[in-house]
N, CA, C and O atoms as a DFTB+ gen file, in Angstrom:
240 C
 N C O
     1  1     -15.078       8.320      16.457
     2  2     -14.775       9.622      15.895
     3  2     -13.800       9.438      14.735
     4  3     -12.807       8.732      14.911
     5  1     -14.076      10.175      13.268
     6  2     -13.452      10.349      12.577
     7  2     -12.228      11.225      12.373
     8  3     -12.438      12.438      12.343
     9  1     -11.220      10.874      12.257
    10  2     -10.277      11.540      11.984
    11  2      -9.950      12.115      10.619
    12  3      -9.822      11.389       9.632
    13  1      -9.800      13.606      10.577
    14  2      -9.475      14.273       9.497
    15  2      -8.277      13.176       8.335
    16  3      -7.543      12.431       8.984
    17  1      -8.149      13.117       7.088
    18  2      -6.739      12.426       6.493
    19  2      -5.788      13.712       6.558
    20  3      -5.965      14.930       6.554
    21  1      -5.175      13.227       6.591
    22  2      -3.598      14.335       6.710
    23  2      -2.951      15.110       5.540
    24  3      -2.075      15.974       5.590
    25  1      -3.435      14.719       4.742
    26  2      -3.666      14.898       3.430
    27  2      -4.673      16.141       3.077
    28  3      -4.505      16.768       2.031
    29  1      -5.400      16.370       3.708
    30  2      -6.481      17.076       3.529
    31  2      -6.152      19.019       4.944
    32  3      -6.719      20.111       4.938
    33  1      -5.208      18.541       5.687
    34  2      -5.109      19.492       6.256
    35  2      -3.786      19.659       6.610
    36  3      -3.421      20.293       7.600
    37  1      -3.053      19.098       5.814
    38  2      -1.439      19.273       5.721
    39  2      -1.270      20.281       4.462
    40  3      -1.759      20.296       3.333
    41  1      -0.340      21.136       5.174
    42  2       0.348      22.632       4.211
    43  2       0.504      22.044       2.431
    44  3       0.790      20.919       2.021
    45  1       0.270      22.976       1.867
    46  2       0.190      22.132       0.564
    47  2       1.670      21.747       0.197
    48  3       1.893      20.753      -0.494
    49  1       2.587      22.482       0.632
    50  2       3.957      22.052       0.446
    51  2       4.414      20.562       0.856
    52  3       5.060      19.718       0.235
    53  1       3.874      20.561       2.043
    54  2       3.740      18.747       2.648
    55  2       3.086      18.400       1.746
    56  3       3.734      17.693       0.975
    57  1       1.499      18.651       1.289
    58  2       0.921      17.302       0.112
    59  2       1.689      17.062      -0.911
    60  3       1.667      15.917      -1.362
    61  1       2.697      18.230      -1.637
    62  2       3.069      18.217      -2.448
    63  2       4.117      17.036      -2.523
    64  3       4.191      16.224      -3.446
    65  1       4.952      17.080      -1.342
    66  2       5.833      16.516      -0.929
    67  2       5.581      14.341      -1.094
    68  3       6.181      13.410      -1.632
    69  1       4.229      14.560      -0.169
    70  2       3.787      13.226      -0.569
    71  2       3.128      12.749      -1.722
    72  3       2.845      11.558      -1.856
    73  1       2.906      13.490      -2.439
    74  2       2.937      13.374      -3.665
    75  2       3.941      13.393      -4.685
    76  3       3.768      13.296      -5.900
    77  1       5.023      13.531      -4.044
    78  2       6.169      13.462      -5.306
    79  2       6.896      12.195      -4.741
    80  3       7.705      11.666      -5.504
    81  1       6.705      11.612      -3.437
    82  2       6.978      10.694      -2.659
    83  2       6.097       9.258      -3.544
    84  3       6.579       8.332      -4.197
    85  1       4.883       9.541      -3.259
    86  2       4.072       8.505      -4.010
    87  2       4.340       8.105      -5.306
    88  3       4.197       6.939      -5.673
    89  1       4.884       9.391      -6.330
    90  2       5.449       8.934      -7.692
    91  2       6.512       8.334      -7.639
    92  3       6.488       7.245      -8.213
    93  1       7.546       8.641      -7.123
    94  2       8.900       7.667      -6.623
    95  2       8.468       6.233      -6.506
    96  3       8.937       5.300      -7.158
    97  1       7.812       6.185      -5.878
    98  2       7.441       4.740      -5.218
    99  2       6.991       3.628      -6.255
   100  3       7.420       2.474      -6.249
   101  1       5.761       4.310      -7.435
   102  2       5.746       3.674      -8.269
   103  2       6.476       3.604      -9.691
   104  3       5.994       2.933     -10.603
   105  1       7.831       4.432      -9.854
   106  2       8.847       4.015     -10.346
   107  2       9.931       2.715     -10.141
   108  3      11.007       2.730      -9.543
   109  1       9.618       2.181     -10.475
   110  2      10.417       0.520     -10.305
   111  2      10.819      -0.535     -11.147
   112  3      10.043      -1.197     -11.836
   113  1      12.029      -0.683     -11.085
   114  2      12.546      -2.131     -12.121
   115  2      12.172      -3.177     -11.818
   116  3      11.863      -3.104     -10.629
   117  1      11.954      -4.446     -12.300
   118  2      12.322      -5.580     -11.890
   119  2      12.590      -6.289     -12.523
   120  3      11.953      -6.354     -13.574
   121  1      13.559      -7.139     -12.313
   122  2      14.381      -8.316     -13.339
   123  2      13.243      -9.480     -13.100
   124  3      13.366     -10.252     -12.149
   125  1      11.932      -9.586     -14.167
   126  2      11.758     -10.705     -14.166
   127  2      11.914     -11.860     -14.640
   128  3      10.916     -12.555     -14.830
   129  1      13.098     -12.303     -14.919
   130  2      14.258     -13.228     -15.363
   131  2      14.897     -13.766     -14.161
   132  3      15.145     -14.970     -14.096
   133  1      15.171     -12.995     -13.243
   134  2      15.620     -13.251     -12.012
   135  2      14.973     -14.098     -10.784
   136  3      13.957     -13.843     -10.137
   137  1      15.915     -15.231     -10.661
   138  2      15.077     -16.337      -9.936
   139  2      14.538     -16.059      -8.953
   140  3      13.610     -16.825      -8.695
   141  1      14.809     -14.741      -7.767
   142  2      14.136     -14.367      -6.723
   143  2      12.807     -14.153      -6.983
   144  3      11.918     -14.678      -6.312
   145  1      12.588     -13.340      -8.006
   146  2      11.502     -12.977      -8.598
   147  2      10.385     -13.732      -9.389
   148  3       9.340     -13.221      -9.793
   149  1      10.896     -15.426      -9.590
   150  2      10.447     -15.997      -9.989
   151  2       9.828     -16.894      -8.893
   152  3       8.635     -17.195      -8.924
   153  1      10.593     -17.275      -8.012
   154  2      10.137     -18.209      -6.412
   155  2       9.237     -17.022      -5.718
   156  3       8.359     -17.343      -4.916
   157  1       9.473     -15.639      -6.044
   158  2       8.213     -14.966      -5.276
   159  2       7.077     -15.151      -5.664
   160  3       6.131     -15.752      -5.155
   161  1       7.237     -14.408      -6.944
   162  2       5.706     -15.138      -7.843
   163  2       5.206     -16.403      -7.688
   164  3       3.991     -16.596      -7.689
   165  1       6.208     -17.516      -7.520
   166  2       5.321     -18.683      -7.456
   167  2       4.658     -18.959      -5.963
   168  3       3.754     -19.738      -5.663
   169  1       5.676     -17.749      -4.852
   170  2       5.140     -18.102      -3.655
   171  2       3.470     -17.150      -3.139
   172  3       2.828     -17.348      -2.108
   173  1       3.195     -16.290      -4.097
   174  2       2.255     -15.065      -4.175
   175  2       1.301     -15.948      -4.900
   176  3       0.197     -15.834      -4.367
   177  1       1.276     -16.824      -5.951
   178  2       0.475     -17.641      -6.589
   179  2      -0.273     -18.527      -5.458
   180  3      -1.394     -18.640      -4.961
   181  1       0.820     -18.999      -5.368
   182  2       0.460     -20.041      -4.159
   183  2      -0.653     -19.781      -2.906
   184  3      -1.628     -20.477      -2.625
   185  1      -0.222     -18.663      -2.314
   186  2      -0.739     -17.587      -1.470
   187  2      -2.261     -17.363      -1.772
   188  3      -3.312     -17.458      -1.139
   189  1      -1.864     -17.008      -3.088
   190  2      -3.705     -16.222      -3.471
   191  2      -4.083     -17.865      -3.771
   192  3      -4.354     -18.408      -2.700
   193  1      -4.145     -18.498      -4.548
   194  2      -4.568     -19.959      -4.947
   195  2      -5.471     -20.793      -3.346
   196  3      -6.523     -21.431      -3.293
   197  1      -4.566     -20.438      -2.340
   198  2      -5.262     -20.817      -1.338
   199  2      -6.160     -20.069      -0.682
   200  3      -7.013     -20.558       0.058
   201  1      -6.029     -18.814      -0.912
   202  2      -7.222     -17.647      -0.370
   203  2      -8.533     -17.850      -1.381
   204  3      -9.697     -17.658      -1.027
   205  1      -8.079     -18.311      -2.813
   206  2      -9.279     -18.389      -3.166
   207  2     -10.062     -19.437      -3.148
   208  3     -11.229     -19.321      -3.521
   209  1      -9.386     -21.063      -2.561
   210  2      -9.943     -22.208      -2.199
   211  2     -10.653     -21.555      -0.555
   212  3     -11.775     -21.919      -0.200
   213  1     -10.157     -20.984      -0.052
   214  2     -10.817     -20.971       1.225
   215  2     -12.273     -19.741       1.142
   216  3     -13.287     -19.553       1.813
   217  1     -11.788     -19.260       0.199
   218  2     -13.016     -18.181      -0.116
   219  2     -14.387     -19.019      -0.443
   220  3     -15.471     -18.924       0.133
   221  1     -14.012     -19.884      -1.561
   222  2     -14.986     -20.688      -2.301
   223  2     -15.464     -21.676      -0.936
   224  3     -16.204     -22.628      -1.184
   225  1     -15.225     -21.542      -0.140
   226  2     -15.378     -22.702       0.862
   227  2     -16.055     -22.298       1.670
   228  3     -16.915     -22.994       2.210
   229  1     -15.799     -20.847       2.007
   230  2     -16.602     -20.095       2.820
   231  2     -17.716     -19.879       2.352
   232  3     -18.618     -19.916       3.188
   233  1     -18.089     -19.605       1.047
   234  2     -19.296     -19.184       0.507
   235  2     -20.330     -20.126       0.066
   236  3     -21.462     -19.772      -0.262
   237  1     -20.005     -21.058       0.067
   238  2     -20.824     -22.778      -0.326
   239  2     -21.159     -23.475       1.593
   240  3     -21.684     -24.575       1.767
């Protein structure tokens, strides 16, 4: 059974709400100069680099 989204039968004042919520969210800085941000990226590289060796591996 499908469930209604909440979104769809929540008071429009609530959608509104998560919708001004959702814009917040994609307001964001980031220092990419900053070494945290630089060892993440290389650890997210890393990450996908091996999802896509195992992808290619799966499909051959």
């Amino acid at each position: 059974m499908l469930l209604p989204n909440p979104l769809d039968v929540a008071p429009s004042g609530l959608k509104a709400s998560f919708d001004d919520q959702k814009k917040v969210q994609e307001d964001f800085d980031i220092d990419m100069e900053a070494p945290e941000t630089e060892r993440a990226a290389v650890a997210i590289q890393s990450q996908f680099r091996k999802f896509q060796k195992k992808k290619q591996n799966d499909v051959s």
